[in-house]
C-alpha positions in Angstrom: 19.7 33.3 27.0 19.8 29.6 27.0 16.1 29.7 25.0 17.6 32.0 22.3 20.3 30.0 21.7 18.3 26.8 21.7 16.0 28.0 18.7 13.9 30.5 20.5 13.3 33.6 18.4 12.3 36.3 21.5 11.3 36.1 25.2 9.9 38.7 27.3 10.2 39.2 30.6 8.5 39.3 34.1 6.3 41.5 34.8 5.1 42.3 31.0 2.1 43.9 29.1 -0.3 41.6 27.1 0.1 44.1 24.5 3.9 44.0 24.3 3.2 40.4 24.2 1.0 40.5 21.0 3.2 42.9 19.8 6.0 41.0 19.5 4.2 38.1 18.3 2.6 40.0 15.3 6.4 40.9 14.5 7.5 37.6 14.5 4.5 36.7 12.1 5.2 39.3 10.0 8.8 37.8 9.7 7.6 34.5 8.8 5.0 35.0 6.4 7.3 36.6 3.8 8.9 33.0 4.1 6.0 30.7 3.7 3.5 32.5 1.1 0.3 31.6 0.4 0.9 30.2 -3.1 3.5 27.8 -4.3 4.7 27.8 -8.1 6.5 25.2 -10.0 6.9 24.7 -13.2 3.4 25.1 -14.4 1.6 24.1 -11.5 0.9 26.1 -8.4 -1.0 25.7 -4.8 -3.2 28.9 -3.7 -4.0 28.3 -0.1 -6.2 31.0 0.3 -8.8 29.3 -2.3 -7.9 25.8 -1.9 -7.0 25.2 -5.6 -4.4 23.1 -7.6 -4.0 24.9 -11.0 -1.7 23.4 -13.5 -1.7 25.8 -16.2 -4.4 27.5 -15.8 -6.8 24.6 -15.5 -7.6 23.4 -11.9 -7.9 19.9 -10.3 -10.8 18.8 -9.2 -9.6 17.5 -5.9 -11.2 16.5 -2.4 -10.5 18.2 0.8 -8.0 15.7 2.0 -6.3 15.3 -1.6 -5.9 19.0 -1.5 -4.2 19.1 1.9 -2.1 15.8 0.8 -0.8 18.0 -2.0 -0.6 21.0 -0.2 1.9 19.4 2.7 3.7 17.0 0.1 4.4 20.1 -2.7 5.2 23.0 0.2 8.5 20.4 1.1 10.4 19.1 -2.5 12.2 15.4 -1.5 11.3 15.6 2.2 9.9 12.3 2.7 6.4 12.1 5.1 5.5 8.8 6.6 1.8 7.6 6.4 1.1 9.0 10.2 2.7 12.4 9.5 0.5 12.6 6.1 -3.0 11.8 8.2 -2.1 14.4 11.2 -1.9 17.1 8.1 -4.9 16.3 6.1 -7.6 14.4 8.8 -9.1 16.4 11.3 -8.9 13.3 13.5 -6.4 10.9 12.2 -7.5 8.2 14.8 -10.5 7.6 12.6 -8.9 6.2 10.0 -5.9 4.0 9.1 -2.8 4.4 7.9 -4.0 2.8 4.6 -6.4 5.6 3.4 -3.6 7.6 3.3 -2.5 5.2 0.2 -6.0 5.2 -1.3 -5.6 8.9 -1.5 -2.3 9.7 -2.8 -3.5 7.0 -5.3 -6.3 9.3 -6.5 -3.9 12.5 -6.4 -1.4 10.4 -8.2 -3.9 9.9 -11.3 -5.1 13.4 -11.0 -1.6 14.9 -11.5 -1.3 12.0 -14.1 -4.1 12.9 -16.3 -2.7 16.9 -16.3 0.6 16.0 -17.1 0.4 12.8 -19.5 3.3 11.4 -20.3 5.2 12.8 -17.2 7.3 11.3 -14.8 5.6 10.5 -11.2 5.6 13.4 -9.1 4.6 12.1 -5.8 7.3 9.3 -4.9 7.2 6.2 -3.2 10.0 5.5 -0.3 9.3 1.9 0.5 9.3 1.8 4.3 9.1 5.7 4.9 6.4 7.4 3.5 5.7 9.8 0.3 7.5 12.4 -1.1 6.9 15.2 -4.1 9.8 15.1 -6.6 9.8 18.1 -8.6 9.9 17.7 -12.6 12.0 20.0 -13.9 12.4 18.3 -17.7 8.4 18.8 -18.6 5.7 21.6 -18.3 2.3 20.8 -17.8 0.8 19.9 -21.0 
């Protein structure tokens, strides 16, 4: 009881069949993909997971593999704030090969990608000096 009040969502107990295990653990993802789709939407720009693609209005971003998992953690959370460490255990495969700094370098290059789409537009992906990067949603402007 102490697990399901702590956070835990099922449990199952001793002695139990792997297939009532699997079971419940398809349930449970079925229970959890209706809440995190595939494909985020915003105001004229969207995230497709399943094809790796940033659209804004219909036209898509030519972006690298990390930029596109930079964007993809950064636009799935509006105003949570990720430090530079949480950003490279998303997007690098092994985040021990490279600093903290390329992490900079590449929200740089998403930063003048999302620029260029939306000219004029307020910056999307936010500096918070001393903890990390966030995505700020604009509400006031469509992609042009």
């Amino acid at each position: 009881m102490l697990g399901l009040e702590i956070g835990g969502d099922d449990y199952v107990t001793k002695p139990f069949s792997p297939r009532e295990v699997a079971a419940r653990v398809r349930a449970i993802l079925r229970r959890t993909s209706a809440h995190q789709p595939g494909l985020f939407k915003e105001n004229g720009l969207s995230l497709d997971d399943p094809t790796k693609r940033v659209v804004c209005d219909g036209k898509g971003l030519d972006l690298t593999a990390h930029e596109y998992k930079l964007a993809a953690v950064l636009l799935k959370s509006p105003g949570q704030v990720f430090s530079r460490d949480q950003l490279l255990d998303h997007a690098w495969d092994d985040p021990g090969a490279v600093t903290d700094r390329t992490v900079d370098a590449h929200v740089k290059s998403l930063r003048a990608k999302l620029r260029a789409a939306r000219p004029g537009a307020e910056e999307m992906i936010t500096t918070r000096r001393g903890l990390g990067y966030a995505y700020v949603p604009e509400t006031t402007k469509p992609c042009a």
